[in-house]
N, C-alpha and C positions, 0 to 999 in steps of 0.2 A: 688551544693555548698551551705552549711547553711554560712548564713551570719547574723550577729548580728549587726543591724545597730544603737541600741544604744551606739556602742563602734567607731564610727565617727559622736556622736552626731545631728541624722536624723531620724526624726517621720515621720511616713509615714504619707501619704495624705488622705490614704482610699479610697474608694471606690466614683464614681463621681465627679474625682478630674482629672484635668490633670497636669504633671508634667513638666516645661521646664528643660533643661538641654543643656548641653554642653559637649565637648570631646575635650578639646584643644592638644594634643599629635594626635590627628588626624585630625585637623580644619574641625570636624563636631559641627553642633548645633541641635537639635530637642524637640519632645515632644513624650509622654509616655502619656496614659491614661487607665483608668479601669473606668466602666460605671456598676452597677448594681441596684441599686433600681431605679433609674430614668429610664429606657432602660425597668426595666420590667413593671413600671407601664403606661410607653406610649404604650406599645405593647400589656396589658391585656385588657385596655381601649380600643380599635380595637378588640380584639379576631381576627387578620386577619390568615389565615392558616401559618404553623409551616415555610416553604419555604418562604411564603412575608415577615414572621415575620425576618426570620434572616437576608435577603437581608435588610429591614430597618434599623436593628440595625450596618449592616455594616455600612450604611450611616451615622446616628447618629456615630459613632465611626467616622470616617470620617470626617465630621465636624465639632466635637469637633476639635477635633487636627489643622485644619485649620483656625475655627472662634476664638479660642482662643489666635492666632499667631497676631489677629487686635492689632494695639496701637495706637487705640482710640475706641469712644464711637461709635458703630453704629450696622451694622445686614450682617450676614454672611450666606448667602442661594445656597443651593446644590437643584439643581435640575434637572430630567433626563426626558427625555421625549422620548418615543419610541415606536419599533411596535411591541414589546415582549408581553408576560402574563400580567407582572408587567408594564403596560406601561406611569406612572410615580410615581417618589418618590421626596416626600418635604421636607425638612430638615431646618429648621431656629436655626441658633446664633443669641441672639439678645445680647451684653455686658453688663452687666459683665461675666452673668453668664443660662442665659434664653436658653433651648433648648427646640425646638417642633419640632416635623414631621407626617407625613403620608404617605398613600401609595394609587395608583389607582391601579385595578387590574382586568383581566376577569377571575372570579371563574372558568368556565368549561375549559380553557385552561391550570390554573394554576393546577387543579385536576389532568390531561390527564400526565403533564411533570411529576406530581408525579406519579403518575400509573404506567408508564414508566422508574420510577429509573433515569429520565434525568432534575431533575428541580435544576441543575445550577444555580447560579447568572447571568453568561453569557445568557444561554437560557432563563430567567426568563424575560432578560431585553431587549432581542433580539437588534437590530440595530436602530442609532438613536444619541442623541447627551445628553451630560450632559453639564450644566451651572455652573458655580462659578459666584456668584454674591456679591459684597459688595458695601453696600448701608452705606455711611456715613453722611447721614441725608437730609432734604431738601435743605440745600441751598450750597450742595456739589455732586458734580459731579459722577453719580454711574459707577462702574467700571463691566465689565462683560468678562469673559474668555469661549469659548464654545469648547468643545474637541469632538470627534467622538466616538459613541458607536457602536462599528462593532462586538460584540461577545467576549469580554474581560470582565476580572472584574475589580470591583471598583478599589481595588490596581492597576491594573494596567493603568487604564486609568490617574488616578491620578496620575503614574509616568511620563505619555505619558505628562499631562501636564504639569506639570513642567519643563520638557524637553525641548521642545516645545514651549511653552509659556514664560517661564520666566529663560529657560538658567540655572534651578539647578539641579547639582546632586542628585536625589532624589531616596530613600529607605525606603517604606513603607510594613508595615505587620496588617493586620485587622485579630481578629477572633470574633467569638461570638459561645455561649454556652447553653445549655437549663441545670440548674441544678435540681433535686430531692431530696428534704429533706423529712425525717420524724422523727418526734415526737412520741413520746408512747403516746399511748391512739386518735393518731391526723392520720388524711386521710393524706399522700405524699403530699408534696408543691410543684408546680411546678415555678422556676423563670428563668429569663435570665440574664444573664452573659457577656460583650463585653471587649476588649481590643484592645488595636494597638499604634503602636509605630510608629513616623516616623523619617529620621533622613537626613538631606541637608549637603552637604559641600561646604561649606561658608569660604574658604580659609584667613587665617589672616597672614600669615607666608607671611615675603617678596617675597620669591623666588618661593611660589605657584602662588601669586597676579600676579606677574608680567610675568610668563607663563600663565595666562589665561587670560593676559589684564582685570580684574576685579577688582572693589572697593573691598573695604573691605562688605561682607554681601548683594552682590548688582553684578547681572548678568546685563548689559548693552543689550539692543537688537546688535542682530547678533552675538553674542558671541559664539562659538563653544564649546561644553562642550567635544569634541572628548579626549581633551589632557588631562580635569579633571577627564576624568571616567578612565582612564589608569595609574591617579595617586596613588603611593602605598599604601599609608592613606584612601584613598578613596575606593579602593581594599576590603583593610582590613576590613572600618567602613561596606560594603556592604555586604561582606561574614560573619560577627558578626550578622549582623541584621536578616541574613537569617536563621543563626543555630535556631530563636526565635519557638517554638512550638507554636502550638495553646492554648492546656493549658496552656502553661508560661504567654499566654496575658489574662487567663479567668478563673484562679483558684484564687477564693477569697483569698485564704489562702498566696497568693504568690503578694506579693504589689509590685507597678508598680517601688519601691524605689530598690527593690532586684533584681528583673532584671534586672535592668542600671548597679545595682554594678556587676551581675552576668557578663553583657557583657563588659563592660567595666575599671574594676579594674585595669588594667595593665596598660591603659594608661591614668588612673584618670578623673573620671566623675564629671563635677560640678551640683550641681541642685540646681534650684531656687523656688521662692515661688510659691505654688501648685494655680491652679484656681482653683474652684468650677463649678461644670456644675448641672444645678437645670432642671425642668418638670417644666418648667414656659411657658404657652402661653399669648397671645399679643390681646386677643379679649375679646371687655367687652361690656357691652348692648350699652353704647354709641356708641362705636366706629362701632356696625350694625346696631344701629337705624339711624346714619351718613349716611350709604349706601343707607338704603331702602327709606331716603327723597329724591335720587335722582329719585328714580322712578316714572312713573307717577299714575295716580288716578287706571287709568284702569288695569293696572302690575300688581299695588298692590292687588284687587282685585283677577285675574287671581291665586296669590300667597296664596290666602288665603284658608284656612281650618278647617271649623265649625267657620269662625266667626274671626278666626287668620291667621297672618300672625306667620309662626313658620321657626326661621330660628337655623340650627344646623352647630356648627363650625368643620371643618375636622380635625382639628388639636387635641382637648380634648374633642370633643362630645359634649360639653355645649350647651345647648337647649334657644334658644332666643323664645320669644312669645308677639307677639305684637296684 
């Protein structure tokens, strides 16, 4: 469907942008995002193989769409720890707009699952647990949710907890992309492409509210979602979501604006003002020359090499030298 979104007065966001949005005609609410210059230049900065590469960009897509949902100032961190290839991935939100990540990983097993035709996200990440963490600053209480990673992917563990954990109807879709461009007279460009969509039903309509005994926007513990997932709005928002391609969430060409209208036209999509998501990390000479005064005479020492202490940060490679 061509859709001409200057004719409902909507500029798209672009690229590295997430979009909130709303579907009142089906008391869903979510977010939309597209990730491309920032996504390739944390992932070229690693050079990590093509397999860890895309498993991290899911995560990055992934915590976009979650650390973005904060309303307030603080840090939003995804992380999985397990007995897989990839045996963990770091992901930080930090607000407004700050994402970093990385990945740990054993080369000769990650090679073997590619060899093999079998390097899965699932297999990648083998069995183990993922964290959701939100840290809202020092003198507030951090909050931590831990889900089980038994051979599932990202999407899915992330709907496992929402379920689970916080009682919402949740429908998410991640993809990510390796694109190839060329220029005359210029060598093929290679970059990375991500998208994902997620979408809650957050019932506002009396007669949903008070079939699931919920606030407005707000699962209560013990709350059964049995009755919401059979509701017909909800049906619907979840079979729309599903039709979504992987290139619908990872062709440049195709803004995260023209999708929402693409799925949800019929029962009118509202959307709000876009975030920014930036390649910003959180370490500066101070903040590791901070660390290494805890250490003692002898550490330090121990740490040193030709004379320095050289400390390198995992998240953008930036090279400390003391």
């Amino acid at each position: 469907m061509a859709v001409n979104l200057e004719e409902f007065g909507v500029t798209p966001a672009g690229p590295d942008a997430v979009r909130p949005f709303s579907v009142e005609g089906l008391d869903v609410r979510g977010r939309a995002v597209s990730l491309g210059p920032v996504i390739d230049r944390i992932l070229s900065r690693h050079k990590y193989p093509e397999a860890v590469s895309r498993l991290l960009a899911e995560a990055m897509v992934l915590t976009s769409l979650l650390g973005t949902s904060l309303k307030f100032s603080g840090r939003f961190t995804l992380q999985t720890k397990t007995d897989g290839p990839v045996n963990m991935l770091v992901v930080d939100f930090s607000s407004p707009d700050a994402l970093r990540a990385y990945a740990a990983y054993d080369q000769a097993s990650v090679e073997a699952l590619v060899a093999d035709g079998t390097a899965s996200p699932e297999n990648l990440l083998g069995r183990g647990h993922l964290a959701l963490t939100i840290d809202q600053g020092r003198h507030m209480q951090r909050y931590q949710g831990l889900v089980e990673l038994d051979g599932v992917s990202l999407e899915e563990v992330a709907r496992r907890y929402f379920d689970r954990s916080e009682q919402i109807p949740t429908q998410i879709r991640l993809a990510v992309s390796e694109l190839f461009t060329r220029e005359e007279g210029h060598e093929p460009r290679h970059s990375w492409q991500a998208g994902g969509i997620i979408v809650q039903f957050l019932p506002e309509a009396p007669d949903r509210m008070k079939k699931a005994d919920m606030d407005p926007g707000d699962a209560p513990d013990g709350t059964s979602t049995h009755e919401l997932d059979e509701d017909d709005a909800w049906v619907e928002a979840k079979a729309l979501v599903e039709t979504v391609k992987d290139v619908e969430l990872t062709d440049p060409q195709v803004s995260v604006e023209t999708l929402l209208y693409r799925l949800f036209h019929e029962r009118g999509v509202r959307l709000y003002e876009p975030q920014v998501i930036a390649d910003k990390c959180q370490c500066s000479r101070e903040k590791v020359e901070g660390i290494l005064s805890s250490f003692g005479e002898e550490e330090l020492e121990d740490m040193k090499e030709d004379g320095k202490v050289v400390v390198t940060c995992e998240f953008c490679s930036t090279r400390y030298e003391f």
